[in-house]
GUPAKE-556101 format. One line per field, with one value per atom (N, C-alpha, C, O): atom name; x, y, z; residue number from 1. Coordinates in steps of 0.02 Angstrom, whole numbers, plus 50000, padded with zeros to 5 digits. Each point is the difference from the previous one (the first is absolute). Layout:
GUPAKE-556101
site: CA | ...
u: X | ...
v: Y | ...
w: Z | ...
pos: NUM | ...
This chain:
GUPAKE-556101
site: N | CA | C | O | N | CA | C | O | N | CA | C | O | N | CA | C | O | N | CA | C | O | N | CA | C | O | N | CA | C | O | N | CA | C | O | N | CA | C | O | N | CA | C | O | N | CA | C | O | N | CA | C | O | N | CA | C | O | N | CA | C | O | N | CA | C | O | N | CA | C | O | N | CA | C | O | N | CA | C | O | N | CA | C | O | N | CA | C | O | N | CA | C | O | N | CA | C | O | N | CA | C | O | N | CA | C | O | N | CA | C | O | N | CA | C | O | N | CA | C | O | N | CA | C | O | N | CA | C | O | N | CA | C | O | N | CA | C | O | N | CA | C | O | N | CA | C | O | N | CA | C | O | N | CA | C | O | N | CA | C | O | N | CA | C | O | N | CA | C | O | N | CA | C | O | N | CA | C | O | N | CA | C | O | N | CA | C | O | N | CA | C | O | N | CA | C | O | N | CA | C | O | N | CA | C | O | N | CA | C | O | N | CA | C | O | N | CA | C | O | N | CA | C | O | N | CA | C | O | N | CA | C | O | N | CA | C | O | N | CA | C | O | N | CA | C | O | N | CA | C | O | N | CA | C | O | N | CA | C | O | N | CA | C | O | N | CA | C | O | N | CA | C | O | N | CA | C | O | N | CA | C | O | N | CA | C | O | N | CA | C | O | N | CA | C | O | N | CA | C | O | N | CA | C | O | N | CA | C | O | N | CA | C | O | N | CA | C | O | N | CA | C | O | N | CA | C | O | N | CA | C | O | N | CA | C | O | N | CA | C | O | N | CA | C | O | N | CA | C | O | N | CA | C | O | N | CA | C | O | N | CA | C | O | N | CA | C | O | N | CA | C | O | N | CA | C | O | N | CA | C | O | N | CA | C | O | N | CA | C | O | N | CA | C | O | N | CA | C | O | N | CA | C | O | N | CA | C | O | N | CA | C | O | N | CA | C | O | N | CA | C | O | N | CA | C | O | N | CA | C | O | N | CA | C | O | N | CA | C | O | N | CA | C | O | N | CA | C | O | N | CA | C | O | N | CA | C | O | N | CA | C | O | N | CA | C | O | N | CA | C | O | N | CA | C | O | N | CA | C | O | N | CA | C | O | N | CA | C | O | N | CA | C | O | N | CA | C | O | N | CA | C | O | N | CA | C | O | N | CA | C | O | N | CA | C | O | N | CA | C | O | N | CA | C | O | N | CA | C | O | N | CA | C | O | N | CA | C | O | N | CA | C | O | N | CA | C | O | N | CA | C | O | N | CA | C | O | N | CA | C | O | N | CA | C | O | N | CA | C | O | N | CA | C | O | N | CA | C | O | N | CA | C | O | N | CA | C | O | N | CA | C | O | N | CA | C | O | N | CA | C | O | N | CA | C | O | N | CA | C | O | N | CA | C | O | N | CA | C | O | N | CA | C | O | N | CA | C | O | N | CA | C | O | N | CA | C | O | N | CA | C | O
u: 50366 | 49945 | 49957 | 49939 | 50102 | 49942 | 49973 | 49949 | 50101 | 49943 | 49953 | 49966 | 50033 | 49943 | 49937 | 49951 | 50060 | 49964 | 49948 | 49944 | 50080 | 49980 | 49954 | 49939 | 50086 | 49987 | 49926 | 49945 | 50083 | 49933 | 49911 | 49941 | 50101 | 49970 | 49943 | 49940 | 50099 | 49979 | 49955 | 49943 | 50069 | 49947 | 49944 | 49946 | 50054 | 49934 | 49963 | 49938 | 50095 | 49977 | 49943 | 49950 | 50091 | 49977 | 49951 | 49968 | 50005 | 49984 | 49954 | 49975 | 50008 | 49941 | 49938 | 49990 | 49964 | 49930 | 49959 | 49949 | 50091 | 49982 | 50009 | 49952 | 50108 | 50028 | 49941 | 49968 | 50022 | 49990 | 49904 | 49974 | 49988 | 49942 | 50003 | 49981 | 50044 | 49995 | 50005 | 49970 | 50077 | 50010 | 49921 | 49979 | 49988 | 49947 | 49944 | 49957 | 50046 | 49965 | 50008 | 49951 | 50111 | 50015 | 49945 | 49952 | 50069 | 49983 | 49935 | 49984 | 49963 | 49952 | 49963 | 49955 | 50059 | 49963 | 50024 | 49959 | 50107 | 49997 | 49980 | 49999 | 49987 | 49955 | 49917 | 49972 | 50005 | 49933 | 49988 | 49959 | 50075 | 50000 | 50018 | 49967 | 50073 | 49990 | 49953 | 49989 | 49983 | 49959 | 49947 | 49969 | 50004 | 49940 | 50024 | 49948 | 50088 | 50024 | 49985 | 49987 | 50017 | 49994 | 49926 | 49980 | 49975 | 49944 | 49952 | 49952 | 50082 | 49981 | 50001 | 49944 | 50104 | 50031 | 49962 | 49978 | 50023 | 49951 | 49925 | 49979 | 49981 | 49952 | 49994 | 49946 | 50075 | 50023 | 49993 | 49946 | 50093 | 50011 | 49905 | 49974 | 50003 | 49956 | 49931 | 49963 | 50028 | 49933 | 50034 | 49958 | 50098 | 50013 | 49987 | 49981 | 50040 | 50001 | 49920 | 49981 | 49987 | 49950 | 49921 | 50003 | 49945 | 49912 | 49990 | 50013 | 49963 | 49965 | 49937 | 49940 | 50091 | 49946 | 49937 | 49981 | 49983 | 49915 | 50001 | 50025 | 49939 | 50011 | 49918 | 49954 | 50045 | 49908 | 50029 | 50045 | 49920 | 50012 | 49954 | 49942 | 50098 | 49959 | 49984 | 49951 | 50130 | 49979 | 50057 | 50050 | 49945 | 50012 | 50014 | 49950 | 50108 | 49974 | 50069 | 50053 | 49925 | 50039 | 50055 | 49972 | 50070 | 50032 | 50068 | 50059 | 49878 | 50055 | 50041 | 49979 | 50093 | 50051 | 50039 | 50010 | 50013 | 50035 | 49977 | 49944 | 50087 | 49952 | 49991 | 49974 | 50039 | 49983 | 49942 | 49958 | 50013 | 49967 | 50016 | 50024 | 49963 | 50000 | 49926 | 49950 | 50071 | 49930 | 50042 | 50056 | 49896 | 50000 | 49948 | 49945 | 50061 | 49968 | 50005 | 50052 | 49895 | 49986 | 49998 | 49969 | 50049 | 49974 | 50001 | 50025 | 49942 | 50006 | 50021 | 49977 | 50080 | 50025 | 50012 | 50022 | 49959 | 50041 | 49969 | 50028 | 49911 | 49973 | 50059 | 50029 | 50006 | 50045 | 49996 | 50021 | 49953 | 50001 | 50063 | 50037 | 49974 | 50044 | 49985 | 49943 | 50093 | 49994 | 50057 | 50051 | 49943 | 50035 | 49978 | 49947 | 50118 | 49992 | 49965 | 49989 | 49994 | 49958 | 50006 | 50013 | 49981 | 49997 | 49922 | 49945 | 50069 | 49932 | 49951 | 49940 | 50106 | 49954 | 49973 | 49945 | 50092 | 49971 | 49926 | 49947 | 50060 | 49971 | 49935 | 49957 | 50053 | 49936 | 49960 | 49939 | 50120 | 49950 | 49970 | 49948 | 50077 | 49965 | 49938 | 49960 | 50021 | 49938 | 49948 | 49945 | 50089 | 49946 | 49992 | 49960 | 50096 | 49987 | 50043 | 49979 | 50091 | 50041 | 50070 | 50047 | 49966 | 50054 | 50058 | 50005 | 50049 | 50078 | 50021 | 49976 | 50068 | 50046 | 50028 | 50032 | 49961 | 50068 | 50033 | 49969 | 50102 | 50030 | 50031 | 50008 | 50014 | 50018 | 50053 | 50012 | 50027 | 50069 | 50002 | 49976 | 50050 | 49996 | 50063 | 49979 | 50074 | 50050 | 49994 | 50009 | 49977 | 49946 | 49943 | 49972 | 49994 | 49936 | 49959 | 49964 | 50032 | 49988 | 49976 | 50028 | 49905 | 49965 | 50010 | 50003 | 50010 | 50024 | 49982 | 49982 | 50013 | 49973 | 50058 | 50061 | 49892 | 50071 | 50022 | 50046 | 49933 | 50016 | 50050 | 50029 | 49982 | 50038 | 50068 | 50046 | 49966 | 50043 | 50035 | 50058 | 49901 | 50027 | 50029 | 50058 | 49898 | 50045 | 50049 | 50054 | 49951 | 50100 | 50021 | 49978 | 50028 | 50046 | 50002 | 50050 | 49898 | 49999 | 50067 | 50046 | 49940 | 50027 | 50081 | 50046 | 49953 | 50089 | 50018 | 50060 | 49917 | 50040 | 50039 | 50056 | 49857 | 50021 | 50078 | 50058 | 49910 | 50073 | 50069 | 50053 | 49939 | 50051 | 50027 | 50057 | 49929 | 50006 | 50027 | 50057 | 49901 | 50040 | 50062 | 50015 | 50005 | 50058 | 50079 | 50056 | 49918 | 50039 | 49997 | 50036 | 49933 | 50027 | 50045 | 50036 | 49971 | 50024 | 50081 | 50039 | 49983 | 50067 | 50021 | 50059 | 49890 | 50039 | 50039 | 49990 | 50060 | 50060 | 49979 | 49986 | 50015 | 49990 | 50015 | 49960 | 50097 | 50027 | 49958 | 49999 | 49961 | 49928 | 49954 | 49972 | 50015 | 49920 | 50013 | 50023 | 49958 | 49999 | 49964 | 49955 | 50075 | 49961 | 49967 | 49977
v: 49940 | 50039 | 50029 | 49999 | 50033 | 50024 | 49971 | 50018 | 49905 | 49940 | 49969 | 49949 | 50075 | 49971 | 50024 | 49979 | 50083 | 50050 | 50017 | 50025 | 49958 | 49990 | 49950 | 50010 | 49939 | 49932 | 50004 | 49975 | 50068 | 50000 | 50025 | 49980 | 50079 | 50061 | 49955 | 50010 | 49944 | 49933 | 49975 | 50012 | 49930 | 49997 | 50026 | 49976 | 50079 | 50042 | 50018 | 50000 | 50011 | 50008 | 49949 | 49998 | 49970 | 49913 | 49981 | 49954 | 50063 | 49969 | 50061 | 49998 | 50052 | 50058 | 49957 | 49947 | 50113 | 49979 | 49981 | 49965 | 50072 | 49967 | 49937 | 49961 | 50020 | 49921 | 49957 | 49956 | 50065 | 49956 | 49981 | 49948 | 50116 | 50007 | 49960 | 49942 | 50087 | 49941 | 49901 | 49957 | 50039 | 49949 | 49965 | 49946 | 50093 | 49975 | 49989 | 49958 | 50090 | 50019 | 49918 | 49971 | 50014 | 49950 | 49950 | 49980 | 50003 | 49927 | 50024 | 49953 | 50090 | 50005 | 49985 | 49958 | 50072 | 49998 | 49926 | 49968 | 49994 | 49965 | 49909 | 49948 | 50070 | 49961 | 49997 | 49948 | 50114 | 50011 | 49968 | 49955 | 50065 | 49989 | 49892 | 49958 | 50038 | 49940 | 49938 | 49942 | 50110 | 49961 | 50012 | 49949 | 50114 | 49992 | 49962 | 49976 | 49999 | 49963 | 49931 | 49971 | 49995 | 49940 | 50000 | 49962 | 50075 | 50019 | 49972 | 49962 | 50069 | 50019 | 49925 | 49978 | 49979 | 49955 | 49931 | 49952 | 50060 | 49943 | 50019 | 49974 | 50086 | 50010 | 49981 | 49976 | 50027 | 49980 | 49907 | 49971 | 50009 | 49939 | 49953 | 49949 | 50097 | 49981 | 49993 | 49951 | 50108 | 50004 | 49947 | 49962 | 50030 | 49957 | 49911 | 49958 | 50033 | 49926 | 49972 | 49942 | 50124 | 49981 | 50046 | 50043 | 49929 | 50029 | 50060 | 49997 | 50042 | 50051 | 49986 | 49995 | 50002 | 49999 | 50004 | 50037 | 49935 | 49996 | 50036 | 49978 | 50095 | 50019 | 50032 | 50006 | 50009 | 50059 | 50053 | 50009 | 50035 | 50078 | 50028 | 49984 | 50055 | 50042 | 50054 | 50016 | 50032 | 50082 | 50018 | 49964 | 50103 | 50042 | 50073 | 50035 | 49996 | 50054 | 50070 | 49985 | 50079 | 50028 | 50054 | 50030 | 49964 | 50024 | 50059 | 50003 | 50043 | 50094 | 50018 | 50006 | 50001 | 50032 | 50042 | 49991 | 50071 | 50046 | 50027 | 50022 | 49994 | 49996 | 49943 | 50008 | 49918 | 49982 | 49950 | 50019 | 49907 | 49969 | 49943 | 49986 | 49961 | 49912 | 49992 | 50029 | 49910 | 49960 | 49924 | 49980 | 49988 | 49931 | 49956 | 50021 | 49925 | 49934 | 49946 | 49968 | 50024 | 49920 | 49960 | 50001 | 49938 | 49939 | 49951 | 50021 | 49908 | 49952 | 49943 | 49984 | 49990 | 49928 | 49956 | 50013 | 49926 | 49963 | 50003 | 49967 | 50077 | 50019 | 50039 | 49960 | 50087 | 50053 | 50055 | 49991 | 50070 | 50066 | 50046 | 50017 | 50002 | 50028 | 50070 | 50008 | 50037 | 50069 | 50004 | 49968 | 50072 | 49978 | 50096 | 50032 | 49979 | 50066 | 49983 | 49943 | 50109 | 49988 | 50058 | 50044 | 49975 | 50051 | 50038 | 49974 | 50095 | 50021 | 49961 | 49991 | 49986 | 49954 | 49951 | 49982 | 49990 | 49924 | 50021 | 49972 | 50090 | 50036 | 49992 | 49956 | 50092 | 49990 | 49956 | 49997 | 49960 | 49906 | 49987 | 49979 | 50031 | 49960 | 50015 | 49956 | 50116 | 50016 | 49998 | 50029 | 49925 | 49979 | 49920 | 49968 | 50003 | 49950 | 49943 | 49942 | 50078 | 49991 | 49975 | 50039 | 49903 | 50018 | 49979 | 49981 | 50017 | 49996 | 49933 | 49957 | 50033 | 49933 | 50007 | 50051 | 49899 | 50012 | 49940 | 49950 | 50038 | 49937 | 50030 | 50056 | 49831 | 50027 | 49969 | 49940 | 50113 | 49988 | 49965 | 50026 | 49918 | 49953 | 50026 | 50033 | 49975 | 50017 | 50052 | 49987 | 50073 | 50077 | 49972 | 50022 | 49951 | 49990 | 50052 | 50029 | 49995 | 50070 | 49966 | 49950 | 50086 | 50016 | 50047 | 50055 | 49922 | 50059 | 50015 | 49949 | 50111 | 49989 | 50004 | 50005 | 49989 | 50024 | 50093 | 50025 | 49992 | 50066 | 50023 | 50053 | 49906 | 49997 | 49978 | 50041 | 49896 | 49978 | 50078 | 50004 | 50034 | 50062 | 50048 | 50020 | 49993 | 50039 | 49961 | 50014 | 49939 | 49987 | 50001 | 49943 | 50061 | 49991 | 50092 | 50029 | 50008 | 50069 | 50023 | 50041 | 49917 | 50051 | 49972 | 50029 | 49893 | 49985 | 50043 | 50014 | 50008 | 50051 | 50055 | 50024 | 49993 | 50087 | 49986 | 50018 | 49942 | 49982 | 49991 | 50014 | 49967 | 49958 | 50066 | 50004 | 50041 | 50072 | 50036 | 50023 | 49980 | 50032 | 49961 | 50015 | 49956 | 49937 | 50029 | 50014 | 49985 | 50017 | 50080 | 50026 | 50012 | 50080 | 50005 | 50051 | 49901 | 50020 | 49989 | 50013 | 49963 | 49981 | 50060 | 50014 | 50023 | 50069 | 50040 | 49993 | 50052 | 50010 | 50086 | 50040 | 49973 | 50064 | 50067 | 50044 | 49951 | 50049 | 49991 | 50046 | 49894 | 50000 | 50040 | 50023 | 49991 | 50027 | 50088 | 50027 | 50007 | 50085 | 50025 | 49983 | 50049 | 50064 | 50035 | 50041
w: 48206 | 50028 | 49944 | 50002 | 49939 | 49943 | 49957 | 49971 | 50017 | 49965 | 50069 | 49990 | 50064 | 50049 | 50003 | 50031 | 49919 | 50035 | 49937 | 50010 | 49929 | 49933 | 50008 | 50000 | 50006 | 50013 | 50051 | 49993 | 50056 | 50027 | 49964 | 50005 | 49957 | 49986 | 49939 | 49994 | 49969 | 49935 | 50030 | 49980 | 50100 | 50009 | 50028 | 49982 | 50067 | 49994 | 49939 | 49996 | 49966 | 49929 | 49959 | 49965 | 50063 | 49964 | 50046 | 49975 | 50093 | 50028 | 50010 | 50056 | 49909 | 50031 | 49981 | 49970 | 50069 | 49983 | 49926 | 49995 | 49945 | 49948 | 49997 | 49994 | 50009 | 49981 | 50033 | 49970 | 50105 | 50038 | 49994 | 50019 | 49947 | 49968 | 49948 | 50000 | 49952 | 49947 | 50007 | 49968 | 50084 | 50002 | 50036 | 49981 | 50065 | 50012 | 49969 | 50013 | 49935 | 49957 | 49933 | 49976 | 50011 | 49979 | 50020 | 49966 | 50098 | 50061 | 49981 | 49964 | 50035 | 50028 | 49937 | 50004 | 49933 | 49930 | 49984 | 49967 | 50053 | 49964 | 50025 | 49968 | 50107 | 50045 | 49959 | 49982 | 50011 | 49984 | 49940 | 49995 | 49958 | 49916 | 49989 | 49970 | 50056 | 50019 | 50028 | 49981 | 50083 | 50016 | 49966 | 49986 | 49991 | 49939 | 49964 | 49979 | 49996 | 49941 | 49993 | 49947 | 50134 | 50031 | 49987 | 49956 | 50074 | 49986 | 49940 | 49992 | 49979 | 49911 | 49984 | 49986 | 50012 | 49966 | 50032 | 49969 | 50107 | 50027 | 49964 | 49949 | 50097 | 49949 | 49911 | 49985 | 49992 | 49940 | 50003 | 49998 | 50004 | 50020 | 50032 | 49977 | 50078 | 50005 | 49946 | 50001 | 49953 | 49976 | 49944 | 49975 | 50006 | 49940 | 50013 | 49959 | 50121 | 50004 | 50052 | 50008 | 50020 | 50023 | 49948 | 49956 | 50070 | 49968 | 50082 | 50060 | 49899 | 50036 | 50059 | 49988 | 50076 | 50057 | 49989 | 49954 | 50076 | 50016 | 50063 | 50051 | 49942 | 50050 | 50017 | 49960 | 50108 | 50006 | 50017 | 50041 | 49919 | 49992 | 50082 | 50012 | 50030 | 50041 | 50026 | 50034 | 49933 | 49991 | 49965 | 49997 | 49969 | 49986 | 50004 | 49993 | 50017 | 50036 | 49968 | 49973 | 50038 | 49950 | 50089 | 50046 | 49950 | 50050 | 49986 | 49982 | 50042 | 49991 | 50064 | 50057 | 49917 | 50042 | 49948 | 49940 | 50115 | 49959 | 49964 | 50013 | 49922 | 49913 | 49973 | 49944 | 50072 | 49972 | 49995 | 50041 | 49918 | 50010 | 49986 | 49945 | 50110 | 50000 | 50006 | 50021 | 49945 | 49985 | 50032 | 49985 | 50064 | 50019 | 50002 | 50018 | 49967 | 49996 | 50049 | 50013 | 50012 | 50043 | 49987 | 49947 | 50069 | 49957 | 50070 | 50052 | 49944 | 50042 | 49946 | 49945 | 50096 | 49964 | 50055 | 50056 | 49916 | 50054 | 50082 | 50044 | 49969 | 50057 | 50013 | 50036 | 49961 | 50025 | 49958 | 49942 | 50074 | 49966 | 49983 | 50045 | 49895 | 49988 | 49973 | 49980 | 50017 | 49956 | 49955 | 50012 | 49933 | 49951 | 49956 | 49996 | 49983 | 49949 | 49944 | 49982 | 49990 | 49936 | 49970 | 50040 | 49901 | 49940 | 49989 | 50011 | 49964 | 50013 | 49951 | 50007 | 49933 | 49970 | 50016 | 49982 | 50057 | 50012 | 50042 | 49987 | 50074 | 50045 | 49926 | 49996 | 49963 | 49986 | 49967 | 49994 | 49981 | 49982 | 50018 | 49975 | 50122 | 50038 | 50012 | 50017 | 49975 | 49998 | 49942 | 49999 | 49946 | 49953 | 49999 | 49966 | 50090 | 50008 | 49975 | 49998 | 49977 | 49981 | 50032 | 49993 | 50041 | 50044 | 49983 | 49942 | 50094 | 49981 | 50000 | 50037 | 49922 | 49998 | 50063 | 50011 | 50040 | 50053 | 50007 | 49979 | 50051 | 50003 | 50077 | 50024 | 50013 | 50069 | 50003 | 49992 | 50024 | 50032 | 50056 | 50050 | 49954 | 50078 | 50023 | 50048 | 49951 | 50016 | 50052 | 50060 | 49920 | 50034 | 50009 | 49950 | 50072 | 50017 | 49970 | 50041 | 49887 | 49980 | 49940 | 49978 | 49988 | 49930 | 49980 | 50028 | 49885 | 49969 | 49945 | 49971 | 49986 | 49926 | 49942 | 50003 | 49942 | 49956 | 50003 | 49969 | 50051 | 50005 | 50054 | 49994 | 50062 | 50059 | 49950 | 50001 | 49955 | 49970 | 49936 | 49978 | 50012 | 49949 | 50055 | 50003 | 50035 | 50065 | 50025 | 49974 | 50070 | 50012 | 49921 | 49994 | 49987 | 49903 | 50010 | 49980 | 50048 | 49983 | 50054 | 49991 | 50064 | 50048 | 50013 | 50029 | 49934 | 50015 | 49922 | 50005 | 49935 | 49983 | 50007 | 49989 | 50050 | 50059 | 50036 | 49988 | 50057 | 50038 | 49973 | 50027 | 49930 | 49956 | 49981 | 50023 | 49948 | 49966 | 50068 | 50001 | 50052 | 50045 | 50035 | 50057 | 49922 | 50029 | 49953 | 50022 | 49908 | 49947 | 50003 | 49958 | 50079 | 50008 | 50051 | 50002 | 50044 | 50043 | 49989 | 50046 | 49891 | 49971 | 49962 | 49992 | 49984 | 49966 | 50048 | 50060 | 49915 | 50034 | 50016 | 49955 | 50098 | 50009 | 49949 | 49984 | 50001 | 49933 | 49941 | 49959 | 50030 | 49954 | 49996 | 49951 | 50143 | 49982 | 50004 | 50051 | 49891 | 49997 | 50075 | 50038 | 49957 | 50050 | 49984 | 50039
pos: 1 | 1 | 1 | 1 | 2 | 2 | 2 | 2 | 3 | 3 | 3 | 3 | 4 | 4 | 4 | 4 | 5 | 5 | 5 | 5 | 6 | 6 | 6 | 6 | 7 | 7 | 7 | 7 | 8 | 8 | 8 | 8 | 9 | 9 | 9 | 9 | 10 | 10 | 10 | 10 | 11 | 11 | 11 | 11 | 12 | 12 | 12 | 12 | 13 | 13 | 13 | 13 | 14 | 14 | 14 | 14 | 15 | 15 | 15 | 15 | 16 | 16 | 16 | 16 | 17 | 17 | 17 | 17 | 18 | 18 | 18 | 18 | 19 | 19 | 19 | 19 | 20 | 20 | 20 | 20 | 21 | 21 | 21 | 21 | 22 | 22 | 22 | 22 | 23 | 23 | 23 | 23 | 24 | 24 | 24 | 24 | 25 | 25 | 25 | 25 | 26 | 26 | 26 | 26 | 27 | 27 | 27 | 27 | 28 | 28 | 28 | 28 | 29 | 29 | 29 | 29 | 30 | 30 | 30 | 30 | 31 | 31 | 31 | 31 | 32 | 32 | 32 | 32 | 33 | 33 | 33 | 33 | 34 | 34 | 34 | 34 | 35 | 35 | 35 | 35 | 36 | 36 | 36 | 36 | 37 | 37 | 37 | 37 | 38 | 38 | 38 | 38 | 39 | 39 | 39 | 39 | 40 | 40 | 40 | 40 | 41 | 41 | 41 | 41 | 42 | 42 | 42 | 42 | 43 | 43 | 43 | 43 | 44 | 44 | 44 | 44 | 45 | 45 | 45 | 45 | 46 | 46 | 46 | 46 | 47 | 47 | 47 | 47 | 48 | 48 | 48 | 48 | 49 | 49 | 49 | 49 | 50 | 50 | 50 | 50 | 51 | 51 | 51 | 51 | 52 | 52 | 52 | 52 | 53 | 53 | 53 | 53 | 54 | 54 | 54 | 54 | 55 | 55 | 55 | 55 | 56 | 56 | 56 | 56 | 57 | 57 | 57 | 57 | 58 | 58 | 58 | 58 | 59 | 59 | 59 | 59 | 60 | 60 | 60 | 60 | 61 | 61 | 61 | 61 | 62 | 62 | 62 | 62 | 63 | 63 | 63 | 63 | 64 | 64 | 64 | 64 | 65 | 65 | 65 | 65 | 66 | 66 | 66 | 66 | 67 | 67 | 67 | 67 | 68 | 68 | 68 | 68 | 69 | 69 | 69 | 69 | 70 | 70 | 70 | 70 | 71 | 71 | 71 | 71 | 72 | 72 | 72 | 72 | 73 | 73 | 73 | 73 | 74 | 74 | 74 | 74 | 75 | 75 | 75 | 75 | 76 | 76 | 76 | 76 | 77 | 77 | 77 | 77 | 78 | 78 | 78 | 78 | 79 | 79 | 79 | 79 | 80 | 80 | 80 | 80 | 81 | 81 | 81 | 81 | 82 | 82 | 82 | 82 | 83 | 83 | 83 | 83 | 84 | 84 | 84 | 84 | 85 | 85 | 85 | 85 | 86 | 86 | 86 | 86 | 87 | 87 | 87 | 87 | 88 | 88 | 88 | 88 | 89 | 89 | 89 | 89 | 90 | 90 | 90 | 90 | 91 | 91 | 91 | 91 | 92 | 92 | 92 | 92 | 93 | 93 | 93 | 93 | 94 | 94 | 94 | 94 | 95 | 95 | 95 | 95 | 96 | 96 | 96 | 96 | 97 | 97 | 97 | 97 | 98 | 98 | 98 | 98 | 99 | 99 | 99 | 99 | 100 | 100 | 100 | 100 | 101 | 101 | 101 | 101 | 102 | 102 | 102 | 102 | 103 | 103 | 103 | 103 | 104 | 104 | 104 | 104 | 105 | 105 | 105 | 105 | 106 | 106 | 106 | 106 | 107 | 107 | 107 | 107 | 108 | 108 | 108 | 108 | 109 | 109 | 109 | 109 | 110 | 110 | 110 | 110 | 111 | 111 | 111 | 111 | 112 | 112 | 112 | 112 | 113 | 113 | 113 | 113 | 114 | 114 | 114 | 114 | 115 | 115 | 115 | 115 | 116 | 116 | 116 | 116 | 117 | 117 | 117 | 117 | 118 | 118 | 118 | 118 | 119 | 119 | 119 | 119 | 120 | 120 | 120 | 120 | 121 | 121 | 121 | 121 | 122 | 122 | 122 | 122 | 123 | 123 | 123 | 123 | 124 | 124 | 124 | 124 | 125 | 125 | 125 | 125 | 126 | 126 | 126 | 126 | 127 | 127 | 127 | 127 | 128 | 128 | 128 | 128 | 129 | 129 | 129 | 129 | 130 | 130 | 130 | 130 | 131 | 131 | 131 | 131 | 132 | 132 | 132 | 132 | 133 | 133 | 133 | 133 | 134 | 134 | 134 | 134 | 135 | 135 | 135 | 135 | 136 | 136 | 136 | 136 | 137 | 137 | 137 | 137 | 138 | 138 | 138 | 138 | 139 | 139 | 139 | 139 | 140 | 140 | 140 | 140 | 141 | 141 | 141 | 141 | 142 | 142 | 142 | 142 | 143 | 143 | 143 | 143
């Protein structure tokens, strides 16, 4: 009865809401970080074995939520319109007339620049970093 009861007491323990956070926390960063990764690497893969789209430029536009600011880009390829992120720099190329390298992912039916390719590389680190915190051992982190 008092090794049952121990025994029990181990696994509640083992099985509280930390454990069971982290572990999602696991699945969840290391789903993400991955699949940016897949990302990255096809992107990658693409601008190296294919030439940069012929595409017609058809807007531009700068888009506020929250605090912060996006900037997006139109383009027509292929007779099918796409939108696509863009950098405030590129944002202001375009208004001297300057426009972006883009390449198309057939796979995603999606155009992309090289700057889309530095962000997944940015964000499967992030992930990646939060994947590997979630292995430090509670008695680690100070109070």
């Amino acid at each position: 009865m008092k090794q049952s009861r121990s025994l029990n007491l181990e696994l509640r323990k083992f099985m509280s809401g930390n454990f069971i956070l982290k572990i999602i926390f696991r699945v969840l960063f290391g789903v993400i970080a991955s699949y940016q990764l897949k990302v990255y690497y096809d992107s990658r893969n693409i601008v190296q074995s294919s030439n940069p789209i012929d595409y017609i430029y058809v807007d531009e536009e700068i888009k506020k939520g929250g605090r912060g600011v996006s900037y997006e880009m139109e383009v027509l390829y292929k007779d099918k319109q796409y939108e696509l992120n863009i950098t405030k720099k590129m944002f202001e190329e375009i208004k001297v007339g300057k426009f972006p390298v883009l390449y198309y992912y057939k796979e995603k039916d999606t155009v992309f620049s090289l700057w889309e390719i530095k962000k997944s590389f940015r964000v499967t680190i992030l992930f990646f970093i939060g994947f590997l915190l979630t292995f430090i051992p509670k008695f680690f982190i100070k109070k």
